[in-house]
N, C-alpha and C positions, 0 to 999 in steps of 0.2 A: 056499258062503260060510260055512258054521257050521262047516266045517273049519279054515277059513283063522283065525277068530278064535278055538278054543279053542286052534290053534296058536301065533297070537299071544301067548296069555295064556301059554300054560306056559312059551313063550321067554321073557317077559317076567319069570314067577316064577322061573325058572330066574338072569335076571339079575340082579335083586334079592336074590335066595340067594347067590350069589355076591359081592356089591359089600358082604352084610352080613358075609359068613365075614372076607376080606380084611380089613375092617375091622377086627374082631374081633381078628385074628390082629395086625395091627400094634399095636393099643393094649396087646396081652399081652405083645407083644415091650416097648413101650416103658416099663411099668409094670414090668416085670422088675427085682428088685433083687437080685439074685443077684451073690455076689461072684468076680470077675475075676480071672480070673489071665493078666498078661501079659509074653510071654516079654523078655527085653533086646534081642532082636535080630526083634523084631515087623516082619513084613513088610503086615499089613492095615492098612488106615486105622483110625485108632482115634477114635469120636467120644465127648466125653467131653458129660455132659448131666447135664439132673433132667429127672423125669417133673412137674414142677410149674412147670416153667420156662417161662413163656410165649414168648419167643423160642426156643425148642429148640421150641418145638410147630410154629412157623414152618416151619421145614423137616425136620420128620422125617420128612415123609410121603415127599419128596426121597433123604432118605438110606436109609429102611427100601426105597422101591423101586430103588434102585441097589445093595442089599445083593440082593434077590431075581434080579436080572441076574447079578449078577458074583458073590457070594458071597465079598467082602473086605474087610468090615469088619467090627468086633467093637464093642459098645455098651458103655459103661461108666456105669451110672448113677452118678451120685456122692451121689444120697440114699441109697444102700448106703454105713454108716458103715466099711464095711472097703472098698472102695474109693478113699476119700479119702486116703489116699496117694501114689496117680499125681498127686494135687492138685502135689505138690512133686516127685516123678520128672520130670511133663511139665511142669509150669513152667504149669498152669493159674491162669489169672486170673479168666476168664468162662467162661459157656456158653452156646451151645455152640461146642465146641473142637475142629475135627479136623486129626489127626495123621498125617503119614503122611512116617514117615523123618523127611527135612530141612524139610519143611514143613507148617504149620500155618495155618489160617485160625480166627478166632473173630469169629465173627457169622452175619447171615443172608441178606448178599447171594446171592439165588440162582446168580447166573451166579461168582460168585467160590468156593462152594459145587460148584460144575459143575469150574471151573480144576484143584480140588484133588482131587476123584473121579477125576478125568482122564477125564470121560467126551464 
């Protein structure tokens, strides 16, 4: 029986370690302000965002883990003062924006979110 509970525990610490790294890893990603360079003839989704933006908080957790599936989209923060640019290449109005080719959704309906991942 005192097997079975120390086993529990370290599974347990084991998933806790894990759900904290994850986390970790996506707020690094989303805090990123690194500036973008993106090609004319971009074939990834492109979402465009702030890391302060409270509706882009709404689903990024959506889109960082459909990035970790598929690995095709590219984040563009726009509190990086050299990325505001694509403000006027992609014709942004709000955030958050994504891109992808011919179409674009801006907001945070999840499933219309979902329509444009194509997932």
């Amino acid at each position: 029986m005192r097997k079975n509970g120390m086993l529990i525990l370290i599974l347990l610490l084991l998933l806790v370690s894990a759900y904290i790294g994850t986390n970790r890893a996506m707020d690094n990603q989303k805090n990123d302000r690194s500036i973008v360079t993106l090609d004319s003839k971009e074939e990834r989704k492109i979402v465009f965002y702030r890391d302060d933006c409270p509706d882009c908080e709404k689903i990024y957790s959506q889109l960082y883990w459909h990035n970790v599936r598929r690995r095709d989209t590219i984040f563009v923060n726009l509190n990086q003062q050299q990325n505001r640019h694509y403000i006027r290449t992609y014709q942004v109005k709000s955030v958050p924006t994504i891109v992808h080719k011919n179409s674009r959704y801006e907001g945070t309906n999840r499933n219309r979110v979902k329509e444009i991942l194509n997932e």
